[in-house]
Structure formats: structure tokens, C-alpha cells
C-alpha positions as CSV (number, residue, x, y, z in Angstrom):
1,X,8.8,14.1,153.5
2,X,11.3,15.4,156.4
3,X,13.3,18.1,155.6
4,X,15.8,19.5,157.9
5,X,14.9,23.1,156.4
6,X,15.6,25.9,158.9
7,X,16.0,23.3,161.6
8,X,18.6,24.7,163.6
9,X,16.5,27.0,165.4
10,X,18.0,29.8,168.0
11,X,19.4,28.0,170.9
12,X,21.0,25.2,168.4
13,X,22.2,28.4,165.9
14,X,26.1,29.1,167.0
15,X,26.3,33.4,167.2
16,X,30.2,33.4,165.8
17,X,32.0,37.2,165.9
18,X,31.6,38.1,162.3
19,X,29.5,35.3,161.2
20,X,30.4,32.2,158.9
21,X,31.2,33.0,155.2
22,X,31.6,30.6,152.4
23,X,34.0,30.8,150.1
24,X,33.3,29.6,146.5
25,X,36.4,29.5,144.5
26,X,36.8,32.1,141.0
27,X,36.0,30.0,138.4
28,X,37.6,32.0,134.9
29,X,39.2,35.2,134.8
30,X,40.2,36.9,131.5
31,X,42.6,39.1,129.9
32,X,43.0,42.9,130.2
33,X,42.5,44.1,126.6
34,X,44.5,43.5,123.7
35,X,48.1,42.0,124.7
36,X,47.0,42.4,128.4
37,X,47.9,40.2,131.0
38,X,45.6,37.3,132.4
39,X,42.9,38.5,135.3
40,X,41.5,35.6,137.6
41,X,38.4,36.5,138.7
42,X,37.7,36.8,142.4
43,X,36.2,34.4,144.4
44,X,32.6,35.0,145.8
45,X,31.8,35.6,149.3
46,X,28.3,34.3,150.3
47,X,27.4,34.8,154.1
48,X,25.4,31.4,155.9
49,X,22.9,31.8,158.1
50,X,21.5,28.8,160.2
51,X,24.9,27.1,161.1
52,X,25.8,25.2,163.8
53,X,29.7,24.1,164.6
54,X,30.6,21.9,167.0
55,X,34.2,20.6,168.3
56,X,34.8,17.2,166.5
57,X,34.3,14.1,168.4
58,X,36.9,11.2,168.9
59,X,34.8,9.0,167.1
60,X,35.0,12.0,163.7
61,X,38.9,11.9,164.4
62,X,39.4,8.1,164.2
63,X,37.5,8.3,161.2
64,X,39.8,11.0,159.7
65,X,42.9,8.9,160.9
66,X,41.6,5.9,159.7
67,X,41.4,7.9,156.0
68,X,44.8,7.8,156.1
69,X,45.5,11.3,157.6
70,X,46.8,12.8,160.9
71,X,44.2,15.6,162.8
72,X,44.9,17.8,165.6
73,X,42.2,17.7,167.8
74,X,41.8,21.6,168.0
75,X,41.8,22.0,164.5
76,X,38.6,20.1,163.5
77,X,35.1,21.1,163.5
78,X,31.8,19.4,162.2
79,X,29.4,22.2,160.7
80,X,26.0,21.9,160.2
81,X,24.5,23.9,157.3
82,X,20.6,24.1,157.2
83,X,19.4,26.7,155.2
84,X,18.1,24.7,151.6
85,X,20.3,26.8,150.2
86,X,24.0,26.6,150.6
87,X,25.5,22.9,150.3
88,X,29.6,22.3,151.0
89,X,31.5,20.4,148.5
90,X,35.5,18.4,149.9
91,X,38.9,19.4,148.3
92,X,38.9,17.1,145.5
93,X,42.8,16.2,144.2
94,X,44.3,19.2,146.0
95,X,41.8,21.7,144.6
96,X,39.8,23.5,147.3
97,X,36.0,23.2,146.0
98,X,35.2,25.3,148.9
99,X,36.4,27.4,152.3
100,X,34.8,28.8,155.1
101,X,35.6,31.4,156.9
102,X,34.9,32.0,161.2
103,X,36.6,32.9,163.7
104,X,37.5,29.9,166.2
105,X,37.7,32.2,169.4
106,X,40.4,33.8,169.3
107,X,41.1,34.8,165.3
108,X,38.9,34.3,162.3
109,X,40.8,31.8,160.4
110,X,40.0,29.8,157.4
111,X,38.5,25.9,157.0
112,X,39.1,23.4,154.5
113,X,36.2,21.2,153.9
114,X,37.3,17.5,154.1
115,X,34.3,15.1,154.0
116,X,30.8,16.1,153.7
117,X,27.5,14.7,153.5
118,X,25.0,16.7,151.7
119,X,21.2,15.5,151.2
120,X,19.4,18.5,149.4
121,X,16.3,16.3,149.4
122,X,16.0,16.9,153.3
123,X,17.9,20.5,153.4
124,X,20.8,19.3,155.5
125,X,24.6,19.7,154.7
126,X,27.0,18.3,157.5
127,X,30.9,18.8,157.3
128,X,34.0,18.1,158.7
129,X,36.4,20.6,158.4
130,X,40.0,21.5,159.3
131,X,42.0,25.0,159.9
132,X,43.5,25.7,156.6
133,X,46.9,27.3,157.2
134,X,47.5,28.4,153.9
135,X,49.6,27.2,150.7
């Protein structure tokens, strides 16, 4: 069977200042003690390894535009995940499933994944994702 496992060797691998972290969302919280107020909890932090991110094509932006949405060209980026462990999930009815986090040059900035395409079978996640510039 081919797996993509661990594909993206050294000269493929993109070195990024501070390295790419995903950001899961909190999911619950709680109160603090009796009559306290509601806590959410924080969201975790998981560092990838074996990413790649490339400058989306015209052909990725059409597609986004064709979606029904606009893209500027220097806020896109396709990411390629292949570790077997860490899969990307797409904002689903305005509610981030996931962020990442890396720098794009000149600050680290925050990404909103918009379309993905995860095979766990082969150990290859692929995203598209935008600059999120914030709520």
C-alpha cells in the first residue's frame, strides 16, 4: 500500500522561523467553584513537523473564486502535512475547526484552513489556507 508517511524528506521540508503550530480549538471549559464565573478552556498548541508550504497557484485561486469567494494572491498557501499524525480539518459554518500558526516572512501570522484533503490511509493531509486577520 503507498503511504505518503514521512515523505517530505529534507530538501522538500520548508525550515520556517519558529516552526508551524497547529491550533486545535478549546473544546469545554467550566466554572470556577460554586457561583463562579464560566472558564473556557484553552486551546492546545501541537507543534508539526514534516510540512511543506508553498505559494498557491492560479489554478488553487480559480478554484477558491469559483467557490464563490474572493483571494488575494499573497494571502493563500497550500500546506502539505506528512507526518501520520496530524490531519487539518476546514472552518465549517463560521467555526474555526483548526488554525495554524507561521510566519510568512516577515511576521508570524495566523491561517484559516479553507479546503482540505486528508487521506489517513496513505498519511497525507494537503490544505489550502488563508491569513486569518482576526474577528
Amino acid at each position: 500500500m503507498l503511504s505518503m508517511q514521512d515523505h517530505i524528506d529534507g530538501t522538500f521540508n520548508s525550515p520556517i522561523p519558529g516552526g508551524v503550530k497547529r491550533i486545535k480549538p478549546a473544546s469545554g471549559g467550566g466554572y470556577t467553584g460554586p457561583g463562579g464565573t464560566w472558564e473556557a478552556a484553552a486551546p492546545e498548541v501541537i507543534t508539526l513537523k514534516r510540512v511543506n508550504i508553498q505559494a498557491a497557484d492560479m489554478k488553487t485561486l480559480e478554484l477558491l473564486v469559483s467557490m464563490g469567494g474572493t483571494s488575494n494572491p499573497k494571502d493563500v498557501r497550500v500546506v502539505h502535512i506528512n507526518d501520520g499524525v496530524n490531519y487539518l480539518y476546514p472552518d465549517d459554518d463560521g467555526k474555526f475547526a483548526d488554525l495554524l500558526e507561521f510566519s510568512d516572512g516577515l511576521a508570524v501570522r495566523q491561517w484559516r484552513v479553507i479546503d482540505c484533503d486528508n487521506r489517513p490511509w496513505r498519511s497525507f493531509c494537503k490544505a489550502i489556507v488563508e491569513r486569518y486577520r482576526g474577528a
